[in-house]
C-alpha positions in Angstrom: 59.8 -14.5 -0.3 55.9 -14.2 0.2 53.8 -16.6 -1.5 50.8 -15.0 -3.4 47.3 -16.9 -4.7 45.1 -15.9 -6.9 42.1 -17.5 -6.8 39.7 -17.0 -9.8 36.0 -15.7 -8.9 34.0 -17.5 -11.5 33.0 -20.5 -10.6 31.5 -23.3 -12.8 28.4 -22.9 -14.5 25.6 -23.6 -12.7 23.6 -26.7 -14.7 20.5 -25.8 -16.0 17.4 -26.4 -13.9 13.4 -25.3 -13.9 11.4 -24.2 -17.0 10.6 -20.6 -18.3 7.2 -21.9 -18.6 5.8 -19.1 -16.6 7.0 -16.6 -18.7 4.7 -16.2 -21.5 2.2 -14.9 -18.4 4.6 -11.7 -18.8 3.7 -11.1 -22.3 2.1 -7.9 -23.4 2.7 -7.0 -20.0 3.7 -3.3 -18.8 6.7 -3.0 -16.6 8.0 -0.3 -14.3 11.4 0.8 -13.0 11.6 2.2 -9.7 15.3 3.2 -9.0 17.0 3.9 -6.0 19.7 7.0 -7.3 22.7 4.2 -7.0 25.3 4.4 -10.4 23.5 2.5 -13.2 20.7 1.1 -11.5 18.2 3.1 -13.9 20.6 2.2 -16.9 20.4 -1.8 -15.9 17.3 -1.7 -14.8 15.3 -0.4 -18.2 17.7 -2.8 -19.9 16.2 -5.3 -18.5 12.9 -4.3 -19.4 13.6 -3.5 -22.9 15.4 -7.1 -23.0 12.5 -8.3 -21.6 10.4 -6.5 -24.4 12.7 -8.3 -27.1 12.5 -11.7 -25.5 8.6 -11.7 -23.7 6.8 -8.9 -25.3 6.8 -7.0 -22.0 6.0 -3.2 -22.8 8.2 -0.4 -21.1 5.9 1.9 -18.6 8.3 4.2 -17.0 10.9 4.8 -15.0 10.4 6.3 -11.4 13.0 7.6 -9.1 13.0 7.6 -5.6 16.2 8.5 -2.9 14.5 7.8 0.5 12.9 4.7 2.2 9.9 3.9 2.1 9.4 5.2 -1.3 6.4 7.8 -1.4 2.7 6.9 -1.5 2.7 9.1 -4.3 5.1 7.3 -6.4 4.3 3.9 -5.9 0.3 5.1 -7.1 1.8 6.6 -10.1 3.8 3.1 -10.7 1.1 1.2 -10.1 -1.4 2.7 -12.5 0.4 2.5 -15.1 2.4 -0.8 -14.5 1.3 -4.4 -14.0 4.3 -5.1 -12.4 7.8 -3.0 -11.1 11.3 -3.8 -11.4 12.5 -2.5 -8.0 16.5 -2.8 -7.2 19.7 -1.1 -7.4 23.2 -1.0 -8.5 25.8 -1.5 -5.9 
């Protein structure tokens, strides 16, 4: 008979390192989504944002959608007056 292993994924921990010292530099920031079409990405990404919000006062801009590379001038002028700063991914 075949032997099977499992082996588990989730490693340790990673230790803590680094400071969030930086962050206050966020607050009362606005923050852009630009999403890519994949499953969830927009759902993560403004999650993160509004986390963000919670956490670092970061304000919520908008959410933009795009579904071809490079993204169009037009969008990324519409992004970028009314964000200081995008949150560009997706969700593979």
């Amino acid at each position: 008979m075949a032997t099977i292993a499992v082996h588990n994924p989730i490693g340790p921990e990673p230790a803590a390192s680094g400071s969030n010292s930086e962050l206050p530099l966020l607050r009362e920031s606005s923050a852009g989504v630009l999403e890519n079409g994949k499953q969830n990405a927009e759902f993560i990404m403004t999650a993160i944002v509004e986390q963000m919000g919670v956490q670092y006062g970061v304000i919520p801009s908008g959410v933009s959608h795009t579904r071809v590379a490079p993204t169009p001038t037009e969008t990324l002028d519409e992004l970028s007056a009314k964000s200081d700063w995008v949150l560009v991914g997706s969700a593979d």
